[in-house]
C-alpha positions in Angstrom: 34.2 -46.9 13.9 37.4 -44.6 14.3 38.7 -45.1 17.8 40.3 -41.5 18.6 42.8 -41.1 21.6 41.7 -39.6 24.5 44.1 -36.3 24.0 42.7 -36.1 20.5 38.9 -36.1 21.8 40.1 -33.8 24.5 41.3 -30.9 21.9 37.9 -31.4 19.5 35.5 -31.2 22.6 38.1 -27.9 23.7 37.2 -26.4 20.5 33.8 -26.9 19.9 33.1 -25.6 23.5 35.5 -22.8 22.7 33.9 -22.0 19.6 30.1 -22.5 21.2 31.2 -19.9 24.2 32.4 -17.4 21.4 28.9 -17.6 19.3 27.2 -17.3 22.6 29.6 -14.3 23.3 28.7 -12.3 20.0 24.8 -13.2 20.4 24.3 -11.8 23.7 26.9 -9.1 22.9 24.9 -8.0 19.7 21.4 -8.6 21.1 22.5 -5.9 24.3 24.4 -3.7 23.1 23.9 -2.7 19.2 20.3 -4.6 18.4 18.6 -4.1 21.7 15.0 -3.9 22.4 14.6 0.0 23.6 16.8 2.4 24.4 18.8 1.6 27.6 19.2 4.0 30.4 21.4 2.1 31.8 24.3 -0.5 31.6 22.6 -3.8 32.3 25.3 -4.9 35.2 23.9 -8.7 34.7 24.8 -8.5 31.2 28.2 -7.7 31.6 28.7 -10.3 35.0 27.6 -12.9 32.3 29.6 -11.9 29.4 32.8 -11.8 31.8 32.3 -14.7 32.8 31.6 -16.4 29.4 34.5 -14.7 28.4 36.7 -16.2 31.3 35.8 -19.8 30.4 36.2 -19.3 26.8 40.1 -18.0 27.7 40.6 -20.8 30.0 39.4 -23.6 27.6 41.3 -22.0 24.4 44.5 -21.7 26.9 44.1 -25.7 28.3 43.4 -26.5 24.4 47.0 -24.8 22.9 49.1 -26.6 26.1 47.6 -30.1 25.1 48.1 -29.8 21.5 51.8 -27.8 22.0 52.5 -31.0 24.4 51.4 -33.3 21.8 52.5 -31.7 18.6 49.3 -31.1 16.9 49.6 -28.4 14.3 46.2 -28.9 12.9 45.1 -27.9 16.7 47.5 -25.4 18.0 46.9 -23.3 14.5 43.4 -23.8 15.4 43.3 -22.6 18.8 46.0 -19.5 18.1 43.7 -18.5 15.4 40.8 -18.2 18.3 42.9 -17.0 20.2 43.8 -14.1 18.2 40.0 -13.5 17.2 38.9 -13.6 21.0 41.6 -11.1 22.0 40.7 -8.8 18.6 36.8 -8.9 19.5 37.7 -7.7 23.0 39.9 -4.8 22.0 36.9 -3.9 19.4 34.2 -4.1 21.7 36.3 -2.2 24.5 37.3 0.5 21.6 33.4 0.8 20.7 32.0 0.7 23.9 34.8 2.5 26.2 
């Protein structure tokens, strides 16, 4: 068994939470807003409390995860996390040109 530093576990379990929040993110974001049910009179306020707040984590754990691998000079992990970083940013312009 591969004994992995404790920085190095820190920046996989980073990402994959990263990456889980962002899936989570698109789901709930496609199943409201451009696949939903019936026709909505109204903005579901719950909806976008949730997605805020998804979207606040996902920031904050994408940040933490570039410090720790700047600090440490890991290129395979601060490529990965600009790249989401990047995407997350895009998605949010998108969704805020679409939507208004």
């Amino acid at each position: 068994m591969l004994i992995r530093s404790g920085k190095i576990q820190f920046l996989f379990w980073t990402a994959f939470f990263s990456v889980f929040l962002y899936i989570w993110l698109v789901a709930i974001g496609l199943q409201t807003f451009v696949f939903p049910d019936e026709k909505m009179m109204e903005i579901p306020q719950n909806t976008i409390v949730l997605m805020s707040i998804l979207y606040g984590f996902m920031v904050l754990a994408i940040l933490a995860g570039t410090i720790v691998s700047v600090m440490i000079n890991n290129r395979f992990y601060t490529k990965f996390f600009s790249a989401a970083l990047i995407v997350a940013l895009v998605t949010l312009l998108l969704t805020k040109g679409m939507f208004g």
